[in-house]
C-alpha positions in Angstrom: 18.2 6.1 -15.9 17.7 2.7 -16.6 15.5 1.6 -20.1 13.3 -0.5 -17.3 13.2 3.1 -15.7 12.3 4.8 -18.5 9.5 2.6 -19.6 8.0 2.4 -16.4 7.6 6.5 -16.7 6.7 6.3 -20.0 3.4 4.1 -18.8 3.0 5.6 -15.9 2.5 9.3 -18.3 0.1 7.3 -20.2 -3.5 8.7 -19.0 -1.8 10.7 -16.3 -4.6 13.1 -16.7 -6.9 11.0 -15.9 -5.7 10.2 -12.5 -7.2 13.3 -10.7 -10.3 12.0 -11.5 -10.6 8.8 -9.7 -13.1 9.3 -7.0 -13.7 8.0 -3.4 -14.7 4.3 -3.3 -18.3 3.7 -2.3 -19.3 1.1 -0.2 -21.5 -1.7 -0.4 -22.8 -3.9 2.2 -21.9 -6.5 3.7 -22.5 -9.8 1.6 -24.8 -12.3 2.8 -23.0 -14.9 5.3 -19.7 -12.3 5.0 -19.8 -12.7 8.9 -19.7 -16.4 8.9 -16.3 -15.9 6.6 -15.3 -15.0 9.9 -13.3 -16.9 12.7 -15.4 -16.0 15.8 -12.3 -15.4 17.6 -11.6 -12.6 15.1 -14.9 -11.7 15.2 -15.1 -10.9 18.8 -11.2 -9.2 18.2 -13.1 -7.2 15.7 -15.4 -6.1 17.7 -13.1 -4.6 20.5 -11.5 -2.8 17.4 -8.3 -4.7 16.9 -8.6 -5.3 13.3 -10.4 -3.6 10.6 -11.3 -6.0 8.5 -14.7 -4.2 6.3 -12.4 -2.5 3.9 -12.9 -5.0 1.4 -16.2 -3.3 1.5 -14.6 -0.3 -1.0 -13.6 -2.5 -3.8 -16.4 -2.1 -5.9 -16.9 -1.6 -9.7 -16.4 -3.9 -12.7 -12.7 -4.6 -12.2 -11.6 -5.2 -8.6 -7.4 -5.7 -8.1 -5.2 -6.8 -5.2 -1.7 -6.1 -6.0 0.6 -7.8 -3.6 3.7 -5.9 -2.6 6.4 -8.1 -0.6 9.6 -6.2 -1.7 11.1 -2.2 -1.9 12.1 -2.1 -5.2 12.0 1.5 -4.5 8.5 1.3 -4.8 7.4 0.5 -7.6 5.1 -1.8 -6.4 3.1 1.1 -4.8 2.9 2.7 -8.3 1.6 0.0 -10.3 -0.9 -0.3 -8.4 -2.0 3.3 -9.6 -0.9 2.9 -13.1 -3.0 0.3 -14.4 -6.2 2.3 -14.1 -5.0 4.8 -15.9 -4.5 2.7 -18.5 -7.6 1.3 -18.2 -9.3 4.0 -18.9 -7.3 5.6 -21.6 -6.9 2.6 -23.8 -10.1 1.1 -23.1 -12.2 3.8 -22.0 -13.5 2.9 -18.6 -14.6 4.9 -15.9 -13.0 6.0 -13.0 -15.8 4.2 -10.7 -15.2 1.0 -12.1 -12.2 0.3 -10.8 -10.5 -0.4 -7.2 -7.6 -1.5 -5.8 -6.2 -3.1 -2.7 -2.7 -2.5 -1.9 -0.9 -5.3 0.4 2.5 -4.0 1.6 3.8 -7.2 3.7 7.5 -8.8 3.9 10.6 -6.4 3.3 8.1 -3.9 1.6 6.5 -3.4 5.1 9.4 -0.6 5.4 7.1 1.8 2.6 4.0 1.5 5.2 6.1 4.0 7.5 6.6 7.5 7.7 9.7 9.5 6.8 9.9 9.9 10.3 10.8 6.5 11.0 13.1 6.2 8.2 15.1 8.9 9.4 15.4 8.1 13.0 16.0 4.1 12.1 18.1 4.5 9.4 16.0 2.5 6.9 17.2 3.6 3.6 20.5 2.8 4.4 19.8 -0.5 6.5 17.8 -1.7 3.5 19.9 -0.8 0.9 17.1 1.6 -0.6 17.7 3.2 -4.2 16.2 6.3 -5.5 13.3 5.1 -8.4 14.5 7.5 -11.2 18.1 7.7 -10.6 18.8 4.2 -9.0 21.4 5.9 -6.5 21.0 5.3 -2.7 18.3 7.2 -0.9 17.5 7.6 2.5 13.9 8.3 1.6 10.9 6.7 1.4 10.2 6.5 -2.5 6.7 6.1 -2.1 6.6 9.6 -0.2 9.0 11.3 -2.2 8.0 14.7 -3.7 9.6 17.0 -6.8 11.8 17.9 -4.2 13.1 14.8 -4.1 13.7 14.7 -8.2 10.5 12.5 -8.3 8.2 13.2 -11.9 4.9 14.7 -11.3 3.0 11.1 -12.6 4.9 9.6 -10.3 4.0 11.9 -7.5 0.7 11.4 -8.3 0.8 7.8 -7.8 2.6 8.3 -4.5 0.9 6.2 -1.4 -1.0 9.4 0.4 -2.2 10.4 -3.0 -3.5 6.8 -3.6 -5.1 6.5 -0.6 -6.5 10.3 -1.0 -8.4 8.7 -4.3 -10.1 6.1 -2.3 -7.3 3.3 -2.4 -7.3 0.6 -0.1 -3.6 0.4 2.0 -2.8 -2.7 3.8 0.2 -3.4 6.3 1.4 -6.7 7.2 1.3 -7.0 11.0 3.9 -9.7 11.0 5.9 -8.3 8.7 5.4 -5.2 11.3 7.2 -7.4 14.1 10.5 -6.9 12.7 10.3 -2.7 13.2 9.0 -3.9 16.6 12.2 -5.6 17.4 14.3 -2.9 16.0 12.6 -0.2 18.0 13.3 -2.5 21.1 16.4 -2.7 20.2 17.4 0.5 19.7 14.9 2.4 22.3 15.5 0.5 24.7 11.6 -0.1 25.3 9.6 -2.8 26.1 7.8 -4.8 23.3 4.0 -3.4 24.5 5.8 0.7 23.9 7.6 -0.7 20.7 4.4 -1.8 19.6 2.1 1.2 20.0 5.6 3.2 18.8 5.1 1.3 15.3 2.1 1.8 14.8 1.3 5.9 15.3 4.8 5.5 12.8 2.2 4.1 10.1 1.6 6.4 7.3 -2.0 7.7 7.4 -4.6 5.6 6.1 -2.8 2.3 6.0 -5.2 -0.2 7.8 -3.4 -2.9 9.4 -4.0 -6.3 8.8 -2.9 -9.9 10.8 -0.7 -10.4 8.2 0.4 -9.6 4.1 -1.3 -13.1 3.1 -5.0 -12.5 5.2 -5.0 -9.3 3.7 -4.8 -10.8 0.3 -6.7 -13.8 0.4 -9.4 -11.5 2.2 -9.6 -9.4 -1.0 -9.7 -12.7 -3.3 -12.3 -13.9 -1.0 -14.7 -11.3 -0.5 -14.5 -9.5 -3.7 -13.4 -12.0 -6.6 -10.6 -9.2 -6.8 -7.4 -10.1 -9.3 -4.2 -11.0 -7.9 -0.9 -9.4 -8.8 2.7 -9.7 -7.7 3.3 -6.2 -7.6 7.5 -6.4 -6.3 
């Protein structure tokens, strides 16, 4: 294991404890002119249920984060965006409801969005050149699903992308970075664009709301919720 490795379990163990008792976002209504912020050609896209675009709506609390994730880096993205509440509350004692996060998986990272599933019947891990986060040997899984099965610690389980969503996290997918598993499910089903599209998207992991695009998604979050940017991969 590498010592960038090791630290990066070391944090993630610090206030591991604490993670179990992050609770479901709340909402809070809409802001006043939050529907002017609005294109009214999304607006009216919105409204026949294209996009959800009200999740910004569950980042509530004193300290409100958007951590941008544009690369696989065997997902360590995807579990910083879990680790720094942790530490938030053990080293300077916050609470649980003060905190949210947004998490924008957009670019190459778009691949961590999707179901082992997909990776298996696509070939991701090897396509992308994926490596296991503890061991840094190839994988064919999707780190941010892996289990102890899969030699992954238990704070890192805990941090995994259903668990964050479980505690009220907010998942965002890129929809152009989505384009490119389009393409390679034409390509390799033999389907047309309109079945590779609906294809892609029941392949979504639960709970990840899709978004126009990585950079919306962000900007949205920065917008409507003051929330603090980080590049996350």
């Amino acid at each position: 294991m590498t010592t960038s490795r090791r630290d990066f379990l070391d944090s993630l163990a610090l206030g591991a404890s604490a993670l179990a008792t992050l609770p479901a976002l709340g909402t809070l209504p809409t802001p006043r002119g939050a529907a002017h912020a609005v294109p009214a050609d999304l607006r009216r896209d919105v409204a026949q249920g294209a996009w959800d675009v009200r999740w910004h709506e569950r980042l509530t609390g004193t300290v409100r984060t958007v951590f941008d994730v544009p690369e696989i880096e065997s997902g360590y993205g995807v579990w910083r965006a879990s680790v720094w509440a942790r530490q938030y509350q053990a080293v300077l004692g916050m609470a649980a409801s003060e905190l949210s996060t947004a998490l924008v998986l957009r670019h190459n990272a778009i691949v961590l969005a999707m179901q082992q599933g997909f990776w298996d019947k696509y070939g991701i891990g090897k396509s992308r050149a994926v490596t296991h986060p503890v061991t840094g040997a190839p994988t064919d899984r999707n780190p941010v699903l892996m289990t102890d099965t899969d030699g992954l610690p238990p704070v890192m389980q805990a941090s995994s992308l259903p668990n964050f969503i479980q505690r009220g996290g907010v998942a965002l997918a890129c929809d152009v970075a989505l384009q490119d598993l389009v393409a390679l499910i034409v390509d390799a089903d033999r389907v047309s664009e309109a079945v590779a599209q609906e294809q892609a998207k029941r392949w979504l992991v639960p709970g990840v709301i899709l978004q126009p695009s990585g950079v919306f998604a962000v900007l949205r979050a920065q917008q409507m919720k003051q929330a603090l940017y980080i590049r996350a991969s």
